[in-house]
C-alpha positions in Angstrom: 17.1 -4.6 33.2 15.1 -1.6 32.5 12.1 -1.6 30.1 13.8 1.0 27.7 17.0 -2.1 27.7 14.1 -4.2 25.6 13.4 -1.8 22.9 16.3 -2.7 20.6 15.1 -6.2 20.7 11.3 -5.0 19.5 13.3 -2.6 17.2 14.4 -5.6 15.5 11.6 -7.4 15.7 9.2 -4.7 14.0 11.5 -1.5 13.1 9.6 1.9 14.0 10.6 3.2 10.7 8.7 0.6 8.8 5.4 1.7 10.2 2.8 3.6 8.2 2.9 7.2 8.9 -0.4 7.9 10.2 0.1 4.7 13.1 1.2 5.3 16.4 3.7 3.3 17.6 6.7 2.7 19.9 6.0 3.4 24.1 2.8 5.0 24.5 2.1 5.5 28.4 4.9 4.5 31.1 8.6 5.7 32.2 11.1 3.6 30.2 13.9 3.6 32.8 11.8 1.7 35.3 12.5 -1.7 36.0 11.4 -4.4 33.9 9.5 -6.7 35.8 7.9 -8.6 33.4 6.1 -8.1 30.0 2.7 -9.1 28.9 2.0 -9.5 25.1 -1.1 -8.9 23.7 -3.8 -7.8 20.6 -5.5 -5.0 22.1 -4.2 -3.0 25.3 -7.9 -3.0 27.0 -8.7 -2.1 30.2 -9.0 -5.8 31.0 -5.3 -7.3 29.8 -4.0 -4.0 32.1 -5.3 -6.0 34.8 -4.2 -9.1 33.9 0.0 -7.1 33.9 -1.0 -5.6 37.6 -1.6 -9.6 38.7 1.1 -11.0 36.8 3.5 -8.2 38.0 4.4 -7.4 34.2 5.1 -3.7 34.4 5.1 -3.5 30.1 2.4 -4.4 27.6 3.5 -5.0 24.4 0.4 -4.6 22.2 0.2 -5.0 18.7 -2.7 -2.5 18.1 -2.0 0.6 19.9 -4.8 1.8 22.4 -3.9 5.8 21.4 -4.3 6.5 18.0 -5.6 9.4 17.6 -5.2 12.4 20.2 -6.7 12.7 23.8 -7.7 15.9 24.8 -9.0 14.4 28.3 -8.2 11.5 29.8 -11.4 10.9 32.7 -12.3 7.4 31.9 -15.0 8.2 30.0 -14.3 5.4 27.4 -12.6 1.9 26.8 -9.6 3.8 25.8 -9.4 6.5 28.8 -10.0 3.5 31.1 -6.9 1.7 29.9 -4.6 4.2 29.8 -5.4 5.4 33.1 -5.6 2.2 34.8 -1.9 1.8 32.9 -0.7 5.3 34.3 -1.9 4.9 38.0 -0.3 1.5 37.8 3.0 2.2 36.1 2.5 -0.3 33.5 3.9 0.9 30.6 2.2 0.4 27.0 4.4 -0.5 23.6 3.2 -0.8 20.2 3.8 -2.3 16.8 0.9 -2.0 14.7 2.3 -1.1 11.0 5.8 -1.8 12.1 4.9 -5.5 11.9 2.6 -5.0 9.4 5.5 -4.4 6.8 8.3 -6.6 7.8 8.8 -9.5 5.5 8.9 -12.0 8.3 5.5 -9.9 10.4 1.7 -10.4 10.3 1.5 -10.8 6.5 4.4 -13.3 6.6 2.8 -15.4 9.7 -0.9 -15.3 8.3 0.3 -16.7 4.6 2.4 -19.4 6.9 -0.9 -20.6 8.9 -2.3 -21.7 5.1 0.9 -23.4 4.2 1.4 -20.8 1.4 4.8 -21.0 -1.0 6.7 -18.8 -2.9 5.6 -15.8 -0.8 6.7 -11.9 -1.9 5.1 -8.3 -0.7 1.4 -7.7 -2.4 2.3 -4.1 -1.8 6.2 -2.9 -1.7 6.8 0.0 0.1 7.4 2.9 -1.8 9.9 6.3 -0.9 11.8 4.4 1.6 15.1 4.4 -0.6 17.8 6.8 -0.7 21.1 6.5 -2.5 24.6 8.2 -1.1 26.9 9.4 -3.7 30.6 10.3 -2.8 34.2 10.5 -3.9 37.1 9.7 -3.0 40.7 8.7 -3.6 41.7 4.5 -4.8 43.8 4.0 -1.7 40.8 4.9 0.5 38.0 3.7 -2.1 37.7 0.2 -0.3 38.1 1.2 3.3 35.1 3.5 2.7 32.7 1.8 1.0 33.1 -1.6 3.5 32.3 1.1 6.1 29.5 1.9 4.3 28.4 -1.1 3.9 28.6 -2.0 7.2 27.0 0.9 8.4 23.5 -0.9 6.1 24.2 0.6 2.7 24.3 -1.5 -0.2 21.5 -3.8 0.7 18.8 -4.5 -2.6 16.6 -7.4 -2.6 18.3 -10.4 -1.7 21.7 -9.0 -2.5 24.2 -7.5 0.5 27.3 -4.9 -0.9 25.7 -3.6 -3.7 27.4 -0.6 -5.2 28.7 0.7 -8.3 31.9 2.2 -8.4 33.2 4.4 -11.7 36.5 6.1 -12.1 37.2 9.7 -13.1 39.3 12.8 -12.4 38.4 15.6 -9.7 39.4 18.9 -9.5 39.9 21.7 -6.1 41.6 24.3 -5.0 41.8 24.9 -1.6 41.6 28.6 0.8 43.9 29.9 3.0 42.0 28.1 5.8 41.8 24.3 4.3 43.8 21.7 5.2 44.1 19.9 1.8 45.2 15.8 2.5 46.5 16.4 -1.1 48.4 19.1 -2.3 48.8 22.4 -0.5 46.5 25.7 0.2 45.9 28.0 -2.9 47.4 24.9 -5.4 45.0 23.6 -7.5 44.7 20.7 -7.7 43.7 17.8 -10.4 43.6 14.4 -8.9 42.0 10.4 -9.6 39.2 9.6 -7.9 36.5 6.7 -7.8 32.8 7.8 -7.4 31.2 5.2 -4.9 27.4 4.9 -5.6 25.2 3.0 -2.8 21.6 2.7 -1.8 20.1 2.6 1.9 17.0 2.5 4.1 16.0 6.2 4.9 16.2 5.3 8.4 19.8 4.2 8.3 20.9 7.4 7.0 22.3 8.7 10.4 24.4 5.9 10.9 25.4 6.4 7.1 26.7 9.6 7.0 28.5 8.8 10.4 30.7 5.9 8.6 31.3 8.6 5.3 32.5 10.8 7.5 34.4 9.1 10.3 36.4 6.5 7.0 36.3 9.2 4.4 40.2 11.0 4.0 39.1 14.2 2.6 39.0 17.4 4.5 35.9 18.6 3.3 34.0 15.1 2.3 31.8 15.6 -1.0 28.6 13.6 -1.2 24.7 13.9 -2.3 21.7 12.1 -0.9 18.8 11.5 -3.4 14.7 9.8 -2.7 14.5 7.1 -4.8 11.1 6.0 -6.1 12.0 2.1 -6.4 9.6 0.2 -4.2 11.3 -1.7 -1.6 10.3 -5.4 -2.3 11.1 -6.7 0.8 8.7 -4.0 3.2 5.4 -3.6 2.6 2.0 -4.6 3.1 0.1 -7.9 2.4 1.6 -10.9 0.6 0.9 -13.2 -2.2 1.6 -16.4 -2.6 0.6 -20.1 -4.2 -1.3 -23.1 -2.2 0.8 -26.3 -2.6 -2.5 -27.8 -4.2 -4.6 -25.9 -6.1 -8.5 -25.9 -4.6 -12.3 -25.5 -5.5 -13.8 -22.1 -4.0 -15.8 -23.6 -1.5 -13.0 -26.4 -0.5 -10.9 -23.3 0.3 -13.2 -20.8 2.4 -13.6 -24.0 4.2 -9.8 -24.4 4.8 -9.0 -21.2 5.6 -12.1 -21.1 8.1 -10.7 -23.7 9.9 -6.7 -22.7 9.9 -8.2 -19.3 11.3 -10.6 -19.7 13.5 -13.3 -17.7 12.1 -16.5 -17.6 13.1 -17.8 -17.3 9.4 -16.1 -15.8 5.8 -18.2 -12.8 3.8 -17.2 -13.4 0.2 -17.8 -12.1 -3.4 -19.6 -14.6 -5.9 -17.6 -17.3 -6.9 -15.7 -17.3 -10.1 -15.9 -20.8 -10.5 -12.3 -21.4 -11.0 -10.0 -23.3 -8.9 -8.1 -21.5 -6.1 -3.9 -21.5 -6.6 -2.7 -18.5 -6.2 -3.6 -16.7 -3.0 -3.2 -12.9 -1.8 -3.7 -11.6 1.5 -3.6 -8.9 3.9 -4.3 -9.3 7.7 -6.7 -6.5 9.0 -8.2 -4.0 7.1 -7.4 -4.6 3.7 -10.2 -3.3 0.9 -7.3 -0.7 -0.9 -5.5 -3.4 -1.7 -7.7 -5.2 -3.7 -6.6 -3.9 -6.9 -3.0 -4.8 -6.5 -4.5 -8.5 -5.5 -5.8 -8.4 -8.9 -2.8 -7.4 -10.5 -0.8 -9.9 -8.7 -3.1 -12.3 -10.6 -4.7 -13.7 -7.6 -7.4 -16.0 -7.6 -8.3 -14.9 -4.2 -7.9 -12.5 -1.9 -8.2 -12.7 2.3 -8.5 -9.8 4.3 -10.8 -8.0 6.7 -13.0 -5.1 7.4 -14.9 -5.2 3.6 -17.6 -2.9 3.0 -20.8 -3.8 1.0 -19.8 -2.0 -2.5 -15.7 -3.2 -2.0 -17.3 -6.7 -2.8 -17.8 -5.5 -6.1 -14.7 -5.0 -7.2 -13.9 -8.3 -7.2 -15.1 -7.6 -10.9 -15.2 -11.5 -11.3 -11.7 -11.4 -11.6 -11.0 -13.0 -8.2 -12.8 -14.4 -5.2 -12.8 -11.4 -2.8 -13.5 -12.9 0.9 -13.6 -10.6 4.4 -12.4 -13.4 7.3 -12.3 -10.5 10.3 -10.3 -8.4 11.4 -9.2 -10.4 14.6 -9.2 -13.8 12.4 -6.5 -12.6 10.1 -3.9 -11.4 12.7 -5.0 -14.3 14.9 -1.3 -15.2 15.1 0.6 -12.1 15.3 0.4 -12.1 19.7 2.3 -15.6 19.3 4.7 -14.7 17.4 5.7 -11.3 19.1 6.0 -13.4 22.5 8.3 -16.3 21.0 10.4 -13.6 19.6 10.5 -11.4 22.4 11.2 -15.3 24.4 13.6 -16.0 21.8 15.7 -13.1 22.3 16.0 -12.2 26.1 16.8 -14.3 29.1 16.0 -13.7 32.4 12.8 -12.0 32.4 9.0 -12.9 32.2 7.6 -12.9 29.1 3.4 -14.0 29.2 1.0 -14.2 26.3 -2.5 -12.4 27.3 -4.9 -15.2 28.5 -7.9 -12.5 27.7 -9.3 -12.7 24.2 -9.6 -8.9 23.0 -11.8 -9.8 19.7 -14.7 -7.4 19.8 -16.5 -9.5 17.2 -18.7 -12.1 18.2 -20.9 -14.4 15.8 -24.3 -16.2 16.6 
């Protein structure tokens, strides 16, 4: 098995084209038509967990942050992240990252950190937005089914919960075709008046290559007509953060203190309290302060994330209990989940979990 043979199975754990556009993700350092001898999941991609692959013989890290996110104009070991990627390159360990890939999948890091606090009736905090396109084509009734089931198929007509979604309306086309066409109805130079059914279908952006393939390769015209529009629906089922309800509503303190212990945390910063009682809960594992507004739209009663700064506090407005659990704390379960599914879906190969704890944040 090579390392580039597990890729598909990441793609469908944490799609590339979900991720945020400024992240880095996907195979940072490494040749991906080595040999996979083993994989090695992990947080961070130090310098240290690089060592841990060379003595575990796992020639692929998959990290969840990436180690290069912005550019390197050097790479002399200068820093922790020159030392890793060195060490990784001298060692021919290659690096993979999900990041914001994971981030926005329905099932990733939002999904697995509302699951740790037993949350219910879970949906996106923050949909993803210009990541919808709709296909618009014609063609005749005795191809009309054919096509679209190709379409569909192909990952069209997917909204929400609902699979083969499209609408279908009925009118009358006209052409004429050149000395140089190939009409499938009527002849060259005749012109031509004929019934056709305008199939209507929306798709993820990223699908659209495999899209057009299936219009083209199912459709019976010569010269197939279509148009591709950017939608600005939100896309409720990508995007970042979650919201969702407690099973029993609690008091403030009674619910730092829970989610201090199903975390792990070595302490929670928080806003005042609101003295109301805690149901409905939003959150968003890592760095989460532009979110906050869409938490209080949501109509949270609190709101979990990381990486506050003093005035973000503030804008908790009284309107919610705003709490900061760390960084590390609120993806403390990501690394778990990415090596069960990676377990899950391969056989044959090594798959470890990082015994090295990559949290830069200590407390006294």
């Amino acid at each position: 098995m090579k390392i580039k043979d597990l890729f598909p199975v990441l793609e469908k754990m944490a799609p590339l084209a979900y991720a945020e556009d400024f992240d880095n993700v996907g195979l940072l350092t490494g040749n991906a038509s080595e040999n996979l001898t083993g994989v090695l999941v992990c947080h961070d991609a130090l310098e240290s967990v690089v060592d841990e692959a060379i003595n575990t013989k796992c020639n692929l890290i998959v990290c969840f942050h990436p180690i290069l996110f912005s550019g390197l104009k050097k790479i002399t070991g200068k820093n922790y992240v020159e030392r890793a990627v060195l060490k990784a390159i001298q060692n021919n360990i290659a690096i993979y990252a999900i990041h914001t890939a994971l981030d926005n999948h329905r099932n990733g890091v939002n999904k697995i950190f509302a699951d740790a606090l037993g949350l219910i009736n879970t949906k996106i905090l923050v949909p993803k937005e210009g990541f919808i396109r709709k296909l618009v084509t014609y063609t005749v009734p005795d191809n009309h089914t054919e096509l679209r089931n190709a379409l569909f198929a192909a990952g069209a007509g997917n909204i929400g919960n609902y699979e083969n979604c499209s609408f279908n309306s009925t009118g009358k086309g006209t052409y004429q075709g050149n000395e140089y066409s190939n009409p499938e109805i009527g002849e060259r130079g005749e012109f031509m008046e004929a019934q056709e059914i305008k199939v209507e279908v929306t798709f993820e952006k990223h699908l659209e290559a495999g899209i057009l393939k299936a219009l083209f390769e199912n459709h019976v015209y010569e010269e197939v007509a279509y148009e591709i529009y950017n939608l600005q629906n939100r896309h409720q089922n990508i995007g970042l953060g979650m919201v969702g309800e407690l099973p029993l509503e609690m008091h403030e303190g009674e619910f730092l203190q829970f989610v201090k212990n199903k975390m792990k945390t070595g302490g929670i910063r928080h806003s005042a309290f609101t003295n109301k009682s805690i149901k409905k809960v939003a959150l968003l594992g890592g760095a989460g302060s532009f979110a906050i507004k869409n938490a209080i739209a949501a109509g949270a009663d609190a709101y979990l994330t990381a990486d506050l700064k003093y005035h973000q506090f503030y804008e908790a407005e009284g309107k919610l209990l705003l709490a900061d659990i760390g960084h590390y704390e609120s993806e403390r379960y990501t690394a778990r989940f990415m090596t069960d599914f990676i377990k899950n879906n391969t056989t044959g190969i090594t798959v470890l979990e990082t015994t090295v704890n990559t949290n830069p944040v200590h407390y006294f």
